[in-house]
N, C-alpha and C positions, 0 to 999 in steps of 0.2 A: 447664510453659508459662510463658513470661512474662509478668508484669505486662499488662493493656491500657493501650495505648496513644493516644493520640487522635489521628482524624486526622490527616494529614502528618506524624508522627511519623520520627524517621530511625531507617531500617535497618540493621543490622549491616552494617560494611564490611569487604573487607581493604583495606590502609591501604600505601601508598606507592607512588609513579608506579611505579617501576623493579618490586615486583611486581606488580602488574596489568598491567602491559607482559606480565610472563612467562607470566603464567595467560593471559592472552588469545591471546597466540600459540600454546598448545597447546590451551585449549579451542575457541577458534574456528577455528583450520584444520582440525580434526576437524567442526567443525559445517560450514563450507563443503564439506568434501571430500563429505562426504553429499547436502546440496543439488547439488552437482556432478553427482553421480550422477544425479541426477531431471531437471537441467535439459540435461543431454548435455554434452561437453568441453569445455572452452572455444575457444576459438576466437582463430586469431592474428590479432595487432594490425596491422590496414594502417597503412602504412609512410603517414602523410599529415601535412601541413602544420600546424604550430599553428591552432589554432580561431583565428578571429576575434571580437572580443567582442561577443556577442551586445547588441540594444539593453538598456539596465539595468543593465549589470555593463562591470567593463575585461574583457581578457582572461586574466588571473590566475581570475577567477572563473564561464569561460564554460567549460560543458561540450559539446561538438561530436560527432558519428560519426556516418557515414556506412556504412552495413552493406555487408559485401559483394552485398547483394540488392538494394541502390541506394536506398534509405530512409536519411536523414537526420533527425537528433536535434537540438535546439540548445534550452540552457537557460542561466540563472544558477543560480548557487550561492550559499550565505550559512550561517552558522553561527551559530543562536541561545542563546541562554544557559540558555534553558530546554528549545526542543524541538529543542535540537540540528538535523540536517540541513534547512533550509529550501530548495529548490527554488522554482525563480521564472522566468515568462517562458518558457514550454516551449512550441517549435511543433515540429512536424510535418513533414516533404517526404517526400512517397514520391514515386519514380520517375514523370516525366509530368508531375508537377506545376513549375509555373512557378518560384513561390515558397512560403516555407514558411507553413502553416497552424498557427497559435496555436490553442493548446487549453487552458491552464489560466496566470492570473495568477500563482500561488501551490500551492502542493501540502505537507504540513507535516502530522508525527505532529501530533495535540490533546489528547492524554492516554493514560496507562497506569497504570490503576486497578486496584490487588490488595488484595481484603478475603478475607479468611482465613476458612473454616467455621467456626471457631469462636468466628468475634465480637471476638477479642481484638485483632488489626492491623488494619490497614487504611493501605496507601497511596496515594499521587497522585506516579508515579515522577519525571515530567515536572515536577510543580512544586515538591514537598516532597522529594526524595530525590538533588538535585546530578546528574541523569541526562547534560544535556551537558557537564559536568563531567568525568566519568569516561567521556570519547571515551579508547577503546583503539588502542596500536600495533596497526599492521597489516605483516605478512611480506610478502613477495616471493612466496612460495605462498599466499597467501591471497586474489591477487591475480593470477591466471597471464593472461599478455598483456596485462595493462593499464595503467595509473598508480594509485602512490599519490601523492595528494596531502596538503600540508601545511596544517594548521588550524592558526589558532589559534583558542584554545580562550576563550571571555570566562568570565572570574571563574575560572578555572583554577590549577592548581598556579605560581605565580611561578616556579618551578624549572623548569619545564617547559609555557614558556605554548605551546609549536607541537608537534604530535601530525600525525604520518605516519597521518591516520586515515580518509582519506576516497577507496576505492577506486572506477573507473570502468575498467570494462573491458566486453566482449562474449562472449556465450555463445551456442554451438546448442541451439536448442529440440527438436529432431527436425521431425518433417512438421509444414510451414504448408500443403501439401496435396497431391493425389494424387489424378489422372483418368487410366482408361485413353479412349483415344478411339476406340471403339467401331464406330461409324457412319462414319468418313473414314479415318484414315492409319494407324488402329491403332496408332500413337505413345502411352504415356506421358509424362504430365508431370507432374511432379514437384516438390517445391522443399523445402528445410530448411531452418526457420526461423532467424533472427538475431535477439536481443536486445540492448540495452545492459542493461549493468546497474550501479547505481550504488549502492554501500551504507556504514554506518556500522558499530562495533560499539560499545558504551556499554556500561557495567559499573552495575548497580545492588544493592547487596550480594551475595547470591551468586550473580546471574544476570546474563547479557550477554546485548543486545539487539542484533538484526542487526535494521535496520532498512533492507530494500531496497526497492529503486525498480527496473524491468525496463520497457524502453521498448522495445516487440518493431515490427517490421520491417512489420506489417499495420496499426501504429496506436493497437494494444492498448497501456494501460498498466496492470503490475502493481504493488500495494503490498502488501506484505507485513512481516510484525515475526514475527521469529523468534527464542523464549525457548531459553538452552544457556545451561550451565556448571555451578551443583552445586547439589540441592537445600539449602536451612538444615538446619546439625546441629542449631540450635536446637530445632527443632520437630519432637520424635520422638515425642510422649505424648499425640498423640491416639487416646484408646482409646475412644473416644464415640459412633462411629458416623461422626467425620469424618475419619476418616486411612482409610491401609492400610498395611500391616504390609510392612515393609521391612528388607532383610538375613535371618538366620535364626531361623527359629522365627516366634512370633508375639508381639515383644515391644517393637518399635520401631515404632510407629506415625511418617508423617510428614504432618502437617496437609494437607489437600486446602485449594486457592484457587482462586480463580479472575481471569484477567488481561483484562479488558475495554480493549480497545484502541482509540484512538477517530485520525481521518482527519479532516484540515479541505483542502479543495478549493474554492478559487475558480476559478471559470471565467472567460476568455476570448476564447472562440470566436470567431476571424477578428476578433479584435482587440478584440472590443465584451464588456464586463460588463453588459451587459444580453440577457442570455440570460433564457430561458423554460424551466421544466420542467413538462412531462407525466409526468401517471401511466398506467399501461395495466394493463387487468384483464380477463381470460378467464373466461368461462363456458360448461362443457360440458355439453348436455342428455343427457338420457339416448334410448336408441336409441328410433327409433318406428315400428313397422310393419316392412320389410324395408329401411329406411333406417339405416343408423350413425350414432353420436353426431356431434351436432354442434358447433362452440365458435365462438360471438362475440367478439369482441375489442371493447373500447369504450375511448376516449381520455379521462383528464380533465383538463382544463389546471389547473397548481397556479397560485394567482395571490397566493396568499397564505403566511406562514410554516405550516409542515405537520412534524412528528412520526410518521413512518412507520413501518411493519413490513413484512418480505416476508410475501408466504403463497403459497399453489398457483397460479401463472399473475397472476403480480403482476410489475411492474417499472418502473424509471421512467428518463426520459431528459432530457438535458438539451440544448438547442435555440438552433443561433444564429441571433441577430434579424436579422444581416447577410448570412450567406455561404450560398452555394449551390454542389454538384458541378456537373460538366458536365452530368447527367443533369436540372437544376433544381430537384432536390431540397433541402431545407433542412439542414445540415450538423447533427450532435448527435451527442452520445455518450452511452452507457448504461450504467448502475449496473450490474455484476455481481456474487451478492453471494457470496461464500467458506461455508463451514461455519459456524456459529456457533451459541453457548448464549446464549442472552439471559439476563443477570443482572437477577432482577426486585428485590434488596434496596433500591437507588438509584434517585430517579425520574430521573436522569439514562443510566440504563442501561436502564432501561424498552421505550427504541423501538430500533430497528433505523439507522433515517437520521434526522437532521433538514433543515430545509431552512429557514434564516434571511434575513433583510434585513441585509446587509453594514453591520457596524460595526467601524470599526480597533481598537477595543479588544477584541473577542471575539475570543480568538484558542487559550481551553483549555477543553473540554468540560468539564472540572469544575475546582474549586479554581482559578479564573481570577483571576492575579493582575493584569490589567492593567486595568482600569478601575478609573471613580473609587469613592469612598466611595457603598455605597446600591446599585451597579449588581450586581444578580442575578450570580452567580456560576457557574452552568452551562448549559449548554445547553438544558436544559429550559424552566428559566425565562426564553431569548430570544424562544422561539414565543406571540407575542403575538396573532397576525391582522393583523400590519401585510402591506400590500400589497411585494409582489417587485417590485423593480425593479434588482437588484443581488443576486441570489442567492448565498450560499454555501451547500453541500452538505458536510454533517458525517456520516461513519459510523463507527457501531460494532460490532466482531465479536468477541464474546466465547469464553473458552477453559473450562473447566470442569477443572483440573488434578489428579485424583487419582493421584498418584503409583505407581508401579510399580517393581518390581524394577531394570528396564534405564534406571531414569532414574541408576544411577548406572554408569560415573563414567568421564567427565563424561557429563552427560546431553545425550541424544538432542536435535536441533531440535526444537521445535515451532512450526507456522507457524499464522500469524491473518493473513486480510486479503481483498484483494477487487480487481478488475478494472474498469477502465471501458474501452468496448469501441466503436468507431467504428462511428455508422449514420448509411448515406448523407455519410458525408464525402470519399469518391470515389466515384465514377459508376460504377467498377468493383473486384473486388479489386485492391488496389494492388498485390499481385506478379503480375496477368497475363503470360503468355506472348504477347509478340509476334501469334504466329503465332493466338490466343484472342482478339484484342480485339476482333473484329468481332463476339464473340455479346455485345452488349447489349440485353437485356430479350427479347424474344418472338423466337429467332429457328428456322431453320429450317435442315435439312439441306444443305449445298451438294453437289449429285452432278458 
């Protein structure tokens, strides 16, 4: 095993533009075609007019699409030097609606933190390891119907400052839903869902991170960071209790780690950063008499910086102060959280979400390099109790990685990440059928 290392330490690399170009084009088309498989085919590119630039960006840097389901996408784009793909400015149109609905300022990985079971590593991919650095070429099949676009890359190879690396295309999700209509025409109806989807792949010693963005057709947005490419030969001699034995026999151990991946989302909703987050929490009694269990549901407004965990009938939303559906409901969206190991070694890995008072300089859950001298360095250390008035929303979904046989070669995807999900931001589902829109809220058979 090698030496320890300290903190931000840099990882083994392979070394020169022209190979990593070539690893990436064979590991990651293998990694897409897979997620291909889960997410349904891709889907062809409508034949439409250059985006217009969104406000914020020219239009070199505005990403646009309008699904065949009639929902509209529109963001900026930006490419940081540390967390690589930055999103900005993202609204909303589904079908019905006038104009578009703004749902997040900002949206941006915050860290990708790997400390090894055995004490010895430990990295901070995003600030100590050149992660947007090593933006990978992307193929033509890596990319089926859509654009590659050209980056350049800040602090990058001089040789090679613009990288074909920043893919935007559309995917079918299968059913966005399914009613037979029972009681009237005995009609089906049906719909399959449309995504954008928007992603990066980044080389960080011997793993590459796909870091997607999936802007689906109901509203839904997915974040997800998917690890592929080839476990370290370095690290085969964990025979300690923290590896598993890989290849034949029982003689090559390969270090288990773990990738705690962290999410910075500024919100804002119908234009305004002054949104509000609620928390919600369920409690189910137990049955009484010839009665069934029952569960309350109780709201609590967060009014202050908060450090969170899920648990059984937990969840939290977040609330715009200005905009309302047709139905007069208050528009928000809701945390949905993915699989995750909570890494308890770090008090920055500790919670699940945090939930801060907006400062430009925080902008990496851990190893923050951008503020001044003095200023706390993680996310932990920003949840003071100061009062919300400008909320940003930070999460983390950690992976727990003990290696396996079929991680080689190359290895399998593994996904980490999580969902925010539209309530009450239209009055009804946004793909209703025509012939459906008249059952809003309590309605009643027509004979």
């Amino acid at each position: 095993m090698p030496e320890k290392h300290p903190s931000g330490a840099v990882r083994p690399r392979v070394t020169g533009r022209a190979a990593r170009t070539t690893a990436a084009v064979g590991v990651s088309l293998a990694a897409l075609a897979a997620a291909a498989t889960l997410a349904g085919p891709a889907a062809a590119r409508p034949q439409t007019a250059p985006a217009a630039a969104v406000p914020g960006c020219s239009a070199a840097y505005t990403i646009e699409q309008k699904l065949t389901t009639g929902t509209t996408w529109r963001m900026c784009w930006r490419y940081d030097s540390k967390a690589g793909l930055v999103l900005e400015n993202i609204s909303y149109q589904p079908k019905g609606e006038a104009k578009p609905i703004k749902v997040l300022n900002s949206a941006r990985l915050a860290q990708i933190h790997v400390p090894y079971d055995d004490g010895k590593h430990e990295y901070y991919d995003l600030t100590g390891q050149d992660f947007a650095q090593e933006l990978m070429e992307l193929s033509p099949g890596e990319c089926p119907g859509g654009t590659i676009k050209t980056v350049k890359v800040p602090d990058g190879d001089p040789r090679h400052p613009n990288v074909k690396g920043l893919c935007t295309t559309t995917r079918s999700r299968g059913h966005a839903y399914r009613m037979h209509d029972l009681f009237q025409s005995g009609k089906t109806y049906q719909q399959q869902g449309k995504d954008l989807l928007v992603y990066t792949v980044n080389q960080v010693g011997w793993y590459e991170y796909i870091t997607e963005w999936r802007f689906q057709d109901d509203g839904t947005i997915s974040m997800n960071a998917g690890a592929t490419g080839s476990l370290s030969f370095e690290d085969y001699n964990a025979q300690d209790g923290r590896g598993w034995p890989i290849g034949k026999g029982a003689r090559d151990y390969a270090t288990s780690h773990s990738h705690n991946v962290f999410w910075r989302l500024d919100f804002g909703l119908d234009g305004s950063s002054k949104t509000k987050v609620e928390q919600y929490d369920s409690a189910v009694t137990a049955p009484a008499g010839r009665e069934g269990p029952t569960t309350r549901t109780t709201r609590t407004k967060v009014g202050r910086e908060l450090a969170g965990d899920y648990k059984t009938y937990r969840w939290w939303r977040v609330v715009s102060a200005t905009g309302k559906n047709k139905d007069g409901h208050a528009r928000s969206y809701e945390l949905v959280p993915g699989p995750t190991t909570r890494y308890p070694g770090r008090s920055f890995t500790k919670h699940d979400m945090y939930v801060t008072e907006y400062d430009k300089c925080e902008l990496f859950a851990s190893d923050n390099p951008t503020c001044a001298t003095g200023h706390p360095k993680s996310v932990d250390k920003w949840v003071g109790g100061q009062t919300l008035t400008h909320p940003v929303v930070w999460v983390n979904v950690g992976f727990h990685h003990i290696a396996r046989d079929e991680d080689q070669q190359p290895m399998p995807v593994h996904w980490q990440g999580f969902s925010i999900a539209p309530r009450d931001v239209t009055a009804m589902n946004p793909l209703t059928p025509k012939e459906l829109a008249w059952q809003n809220g309590h309605w009643e058979w027509r004979s």
